[in-house]
KOLVEX-789123 format. One line per field, with one value per residue (C-alpha): residue in one letter; x negated, y, z negated. Coordinates in Angstrom, 1 decimal, always signed. Layout:
! residues N
rest: [A; ...]
xx: [X; ...]
yy: [Y; ...]
zz: [Z; ...]
This chain:
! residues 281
rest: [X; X; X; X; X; X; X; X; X; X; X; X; X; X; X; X; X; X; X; X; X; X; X; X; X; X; X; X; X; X; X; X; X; X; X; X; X; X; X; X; X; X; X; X; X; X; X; X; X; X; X; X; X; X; X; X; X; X; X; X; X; X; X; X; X; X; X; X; X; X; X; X; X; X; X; X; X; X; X; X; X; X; X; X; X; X; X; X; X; X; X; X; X; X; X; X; X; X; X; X; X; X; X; X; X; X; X; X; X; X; X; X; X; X; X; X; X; X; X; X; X; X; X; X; X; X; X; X; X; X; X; X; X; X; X; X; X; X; X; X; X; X; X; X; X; X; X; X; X; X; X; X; X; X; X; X; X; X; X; X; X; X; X; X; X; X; X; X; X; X; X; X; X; X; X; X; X; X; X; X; X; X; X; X; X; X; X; X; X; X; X; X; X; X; X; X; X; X; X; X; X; X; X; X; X; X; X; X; X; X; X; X; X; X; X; X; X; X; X; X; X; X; X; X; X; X; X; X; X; X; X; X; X; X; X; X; X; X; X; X; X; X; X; X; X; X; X; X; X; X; X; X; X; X; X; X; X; X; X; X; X; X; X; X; X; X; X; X; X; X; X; X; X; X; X; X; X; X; X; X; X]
xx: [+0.0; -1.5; -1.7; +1.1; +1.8; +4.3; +6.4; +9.4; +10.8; +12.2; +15.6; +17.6; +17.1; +13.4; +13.9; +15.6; +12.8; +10.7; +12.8; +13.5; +9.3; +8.6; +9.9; +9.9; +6.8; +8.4; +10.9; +13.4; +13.2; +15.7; +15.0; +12.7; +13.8; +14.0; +11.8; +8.5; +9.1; +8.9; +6.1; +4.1; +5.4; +3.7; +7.3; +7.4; +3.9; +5.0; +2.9; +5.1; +7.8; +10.0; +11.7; +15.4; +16.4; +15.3; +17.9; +21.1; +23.9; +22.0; +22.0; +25.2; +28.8; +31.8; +35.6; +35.8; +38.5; +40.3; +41.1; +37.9; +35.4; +31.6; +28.8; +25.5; +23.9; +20.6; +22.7; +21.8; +24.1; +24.2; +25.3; +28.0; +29.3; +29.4; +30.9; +34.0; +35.8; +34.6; +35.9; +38.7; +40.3; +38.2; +37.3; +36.6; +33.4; +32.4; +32.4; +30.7; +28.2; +27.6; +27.2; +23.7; +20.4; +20.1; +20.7; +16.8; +16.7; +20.2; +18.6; +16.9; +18.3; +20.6; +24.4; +23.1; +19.9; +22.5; +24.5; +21.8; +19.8; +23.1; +22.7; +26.4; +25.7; +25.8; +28.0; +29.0; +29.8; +33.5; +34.7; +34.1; +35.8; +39.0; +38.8; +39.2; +35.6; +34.2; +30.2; +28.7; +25.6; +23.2; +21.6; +19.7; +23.4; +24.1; +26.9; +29.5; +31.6; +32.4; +35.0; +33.0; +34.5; +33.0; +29.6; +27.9; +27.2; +25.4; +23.2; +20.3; +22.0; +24.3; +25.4; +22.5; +20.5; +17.6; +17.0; +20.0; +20.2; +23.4; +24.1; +26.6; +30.1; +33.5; +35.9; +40.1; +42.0; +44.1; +48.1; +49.9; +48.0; +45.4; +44.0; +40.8; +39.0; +35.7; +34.4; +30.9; +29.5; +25.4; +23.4; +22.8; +25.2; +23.8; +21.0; +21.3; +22.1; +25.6; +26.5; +29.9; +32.1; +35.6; +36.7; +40.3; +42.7; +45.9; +47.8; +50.6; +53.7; +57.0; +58.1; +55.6; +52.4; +49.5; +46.6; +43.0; +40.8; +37.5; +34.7; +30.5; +28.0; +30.2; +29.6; +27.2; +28.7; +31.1; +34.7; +38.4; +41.2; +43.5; +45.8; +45.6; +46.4; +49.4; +51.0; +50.8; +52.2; +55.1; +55.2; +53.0; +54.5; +52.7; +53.0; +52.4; +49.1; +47.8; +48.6; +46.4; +43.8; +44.4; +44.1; +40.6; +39.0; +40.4; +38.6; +35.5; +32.4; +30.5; +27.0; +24.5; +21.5; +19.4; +21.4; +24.9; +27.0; +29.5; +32.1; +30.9; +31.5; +34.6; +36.2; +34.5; +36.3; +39.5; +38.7; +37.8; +40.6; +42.9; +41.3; +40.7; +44.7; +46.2; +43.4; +45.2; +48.8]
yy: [+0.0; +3.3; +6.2; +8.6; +11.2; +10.4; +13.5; +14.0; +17.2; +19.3; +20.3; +19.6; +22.3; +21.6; +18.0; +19.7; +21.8; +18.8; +16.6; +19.1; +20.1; +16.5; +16.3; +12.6; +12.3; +12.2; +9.7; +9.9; +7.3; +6.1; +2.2; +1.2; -2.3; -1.2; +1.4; -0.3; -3.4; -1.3; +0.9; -2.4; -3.8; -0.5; +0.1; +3.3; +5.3; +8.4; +10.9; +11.8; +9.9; +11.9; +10.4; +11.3; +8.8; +11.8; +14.5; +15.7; +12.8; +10.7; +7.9; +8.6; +7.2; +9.2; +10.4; +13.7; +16.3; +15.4; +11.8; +11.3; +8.3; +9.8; +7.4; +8.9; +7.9; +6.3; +4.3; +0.7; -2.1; -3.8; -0.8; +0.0; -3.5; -4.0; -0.9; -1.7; +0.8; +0.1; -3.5; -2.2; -0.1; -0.3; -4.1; -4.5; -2.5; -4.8; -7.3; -5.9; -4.5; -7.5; -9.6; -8.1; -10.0; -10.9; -10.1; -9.0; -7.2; -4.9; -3.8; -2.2; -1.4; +2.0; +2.5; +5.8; +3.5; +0.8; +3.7; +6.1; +2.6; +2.9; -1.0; -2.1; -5.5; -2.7; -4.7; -1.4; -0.1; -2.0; -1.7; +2.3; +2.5; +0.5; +3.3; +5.7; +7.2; +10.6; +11.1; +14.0; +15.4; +18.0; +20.1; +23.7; +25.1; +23.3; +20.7; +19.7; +16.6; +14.1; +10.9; +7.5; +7.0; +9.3; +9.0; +6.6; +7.2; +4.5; +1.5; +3.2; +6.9; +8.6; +12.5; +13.8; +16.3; +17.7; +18.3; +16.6; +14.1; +11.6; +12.6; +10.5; +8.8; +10.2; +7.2; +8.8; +7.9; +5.0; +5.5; +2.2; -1.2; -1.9; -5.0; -6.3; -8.9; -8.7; -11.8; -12.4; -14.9; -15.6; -18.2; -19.1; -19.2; -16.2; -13.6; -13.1; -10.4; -10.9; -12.1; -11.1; -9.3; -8.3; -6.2; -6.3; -4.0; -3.3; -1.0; -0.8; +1.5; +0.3; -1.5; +0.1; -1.1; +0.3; -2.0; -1.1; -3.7; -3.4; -4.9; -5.4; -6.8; -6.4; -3.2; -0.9; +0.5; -0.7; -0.1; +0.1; -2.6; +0.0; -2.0; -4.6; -2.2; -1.1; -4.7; -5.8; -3.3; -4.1; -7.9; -9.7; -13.5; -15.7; -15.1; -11.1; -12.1; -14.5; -11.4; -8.9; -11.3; -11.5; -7.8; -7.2; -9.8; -7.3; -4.3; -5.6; -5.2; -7.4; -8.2; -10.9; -11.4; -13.5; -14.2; -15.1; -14.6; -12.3; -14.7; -16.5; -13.2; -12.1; -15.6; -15.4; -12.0; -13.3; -15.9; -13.8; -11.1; -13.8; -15.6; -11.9; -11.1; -13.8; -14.0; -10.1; -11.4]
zz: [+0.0; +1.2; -1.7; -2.2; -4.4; -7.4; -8.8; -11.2; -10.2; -13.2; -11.8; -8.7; -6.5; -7.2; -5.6; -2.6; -2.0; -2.3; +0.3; +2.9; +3.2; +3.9; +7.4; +7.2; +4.8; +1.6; +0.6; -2.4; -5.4; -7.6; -8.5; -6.0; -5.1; -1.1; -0.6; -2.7; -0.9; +2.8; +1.7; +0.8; +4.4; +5.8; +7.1; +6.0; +5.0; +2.8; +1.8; -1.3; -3.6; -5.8; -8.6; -9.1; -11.7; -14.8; -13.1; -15.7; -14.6; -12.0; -14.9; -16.5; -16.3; -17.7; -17.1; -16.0; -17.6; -14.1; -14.7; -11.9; -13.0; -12.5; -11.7; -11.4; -8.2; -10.4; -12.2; -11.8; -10.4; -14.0; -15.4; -13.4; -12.9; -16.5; -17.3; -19.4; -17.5; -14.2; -14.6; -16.5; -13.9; -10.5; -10.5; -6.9; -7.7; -10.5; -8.2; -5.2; -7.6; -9.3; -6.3; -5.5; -5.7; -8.9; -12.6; -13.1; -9.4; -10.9; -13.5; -11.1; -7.9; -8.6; -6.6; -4.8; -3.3; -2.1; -0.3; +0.9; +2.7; +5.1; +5.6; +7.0; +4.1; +1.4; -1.6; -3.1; -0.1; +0.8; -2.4; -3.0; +0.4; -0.8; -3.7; -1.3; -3.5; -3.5; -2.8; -4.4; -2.6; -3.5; -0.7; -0.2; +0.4; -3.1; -4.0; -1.5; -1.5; +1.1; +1.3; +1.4; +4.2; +6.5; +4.3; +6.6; +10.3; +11.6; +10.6; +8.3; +8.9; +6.7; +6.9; +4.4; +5.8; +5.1; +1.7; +0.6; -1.9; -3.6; -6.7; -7.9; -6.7; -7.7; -7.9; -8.8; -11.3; -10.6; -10.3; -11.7; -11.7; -9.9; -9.2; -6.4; -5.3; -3.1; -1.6; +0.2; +2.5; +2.6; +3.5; -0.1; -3.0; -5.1; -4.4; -0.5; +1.7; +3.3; +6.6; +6.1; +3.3; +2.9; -0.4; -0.6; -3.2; -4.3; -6.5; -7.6; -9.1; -9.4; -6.3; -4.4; -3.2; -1.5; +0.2; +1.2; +3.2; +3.7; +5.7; +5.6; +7.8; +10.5; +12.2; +12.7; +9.4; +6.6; +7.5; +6.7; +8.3; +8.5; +10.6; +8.4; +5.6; +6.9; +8.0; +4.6; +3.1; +5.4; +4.7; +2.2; +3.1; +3.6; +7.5; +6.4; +4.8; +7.8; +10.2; +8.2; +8.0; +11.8; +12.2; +9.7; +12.0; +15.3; +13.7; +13.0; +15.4; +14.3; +16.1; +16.8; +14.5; +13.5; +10.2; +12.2; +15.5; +16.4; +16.9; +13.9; +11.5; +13.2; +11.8; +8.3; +8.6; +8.9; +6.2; +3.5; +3.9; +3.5; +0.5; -1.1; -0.9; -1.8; -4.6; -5.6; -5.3]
C-alpha cells in the first residue's frame, strides 16, 4: 500500500474543504472495510484519507422532535441493525443490515460506506428504499436533502458532488403497523455479496395497506417494483401475490457477471418477492 496522508478534520465544513481540493486524490473514510481493501489492491492510490467517523452525529442514532429516525452515516451495520428501535419499527433495515459479511466485518463497515460505494448489491440499500428514506448530505453550499430514491445514479456513482459528503439517513416515522422482510441470495449461505435481493414491506392502518418492493444486484442501481407495488395493493391472493412477484422480476435489469446470468437473477427475482410477501402477510 502506497503512503497517504491520514487526517481528522475538526468540523464539517473543514472535511468539505478537504474533499472538494482533492480532485480525485483524496478519498473519504468512515469504516474502511472497502476502501482499505482497494487501496491495498492498488485500485485506487489516494494521496489523502480523511476520517469522518469523529464528526457531531455521524456515529449517532436518535428520534428527532419530528417523529424522523436519524442514523449517522458512520454508524456501523451492527449498530444500526441491532438498534432496538430500528428493529422495532423499520425491520426490513435490520435485516438488510444485518445480512452483511459478517458479525466482526459490521462492527466495522458503517451504513453511509455501504450507500456512498453505489454498488447495485448494497444490503441497506433495498430496504431504506422500501422506507421511502431521507439522505442528508453536507456540501460547500451546506446541507441539502435528497429521497434514497433518487440518491444513486449508476453503478459506483451517486449524486454527491464535489465536496459533498453523507451525513446520515433520515428514515419517517411509521403510520400504523409496519411489518418487512428482506431476503438475499449468494453463493454461500452467510457472508457473501448478493446475486440477487428483494426487500419487501408493508404498512398498515386500518383496512388500508401500503406495499413497497425493492430490488438489488439487478440493475445498474437498486430499484423500486412499482408496478408490483401497486398490484398488490389491489389484490393480495394468492394469484395477487404470484402477479407482483411477476411484475418485480419485469422491472429488474438485471446483467450478466461473473457471479450469475440475467435470466438467472430475473427468476431469483421473482422468487424472493414472493417468498418476502407472503413472509409479511
Amino acid at each position: 500500500m502506497q503512503p497517504f496522508e491520514y487526517i481528522i478534520p475538526k468540523d464539517h465544513q473543514e472535511a468539505s474543504v478537504l474533499l472538494a481540493a482533492g480532485n480525485g486524490s483524496v478519498r473519504a473514510f468512515q469504516g474502511g472495510t472497502d476502501l482499505i481493501i482497494r487501496m491495498r489492491g492498488g485500485f485506487v492510490r489516494p494521496a489523502k484519507v480523511v476520517d469522518l467517523k469523529s464528526l457531531p452525529g455521524m456515529q449517532d442514532i436518535h428520534l428527532g422532535s419530528d417523529g424522523w429516525l436519524v442514523i449517522g452515516a458512520a454508524c456501523t451495520m451492527n449498530q444500526v441493525g441491532l438498534h432496538p428501535v430500528v428493529r422495532g419499527r423499520y425491520g426490513v433495515l435490520a435485516e438488510g443490515c444485518n445480512s452483511v459479511a459478517s458479525y466482526q466485518l459490521r462492527n466495522r463497515a458503517t451504513i453511509g460506506g455501504n450507500l456512498c460505494n453505489a454498488s447495485p448489491a448494497a444490503d441497506a440499500a433495498p430496504a431504506l428504499l422500501c422506507l421511502e428514506a431521507v439522505a442528508e448530505i453536507y456540501g460547500p453550499g451546506g446541507v441539502r436533502r435528497v429521497p434514497m430514491n433518487d440518491f444513486f445514479t449508476g453503478p459506483g456513482r451517486t449524486v454527491l458532488q464535489g465536496g459533498e459528503f453523507l451525513i446520515g439517513v433520515h428514515l419517517p416515522p411509521v403510520a400504523g403497523r409496519s411489518t418487512g422482510a428482506y431476503n438475499k441470495l449468494g453463493r454461500t449461505k452467510i457472508g457473501d455479496i448478493s446475486m440477487v435481493s428483494v426487500a419487501v414491506n408493508c404498512t398498515t392502518s386500518g383496512d388500508a395497506a401500503s406495499w413497497r418492493i425493492a430490488i438489488g444486484a439487478a440493475g445498474p442501481t437498486p430499484l423500486r417494483a412499482a408496478a408490483a407495488e401497486q398490484s398488490l395493493a389491489e389484490d393480495a391472493s394468492p394469484e395477487g401475490v404470484a402477479r407482483a412477484a411477476e411484475l418485480a422480476s419485469q422491472a429488474a435489469r438485471p446483467i450478466d457477471d461473473i457471479r450469475a446470468s440475467a435470466a438467472y437473477r430475473r427468476a431469483m427475482v421473482r422468487i424472493l418477492t414472493r417468498r418476502g410477501i407472503e413472509a409479511v402477510l
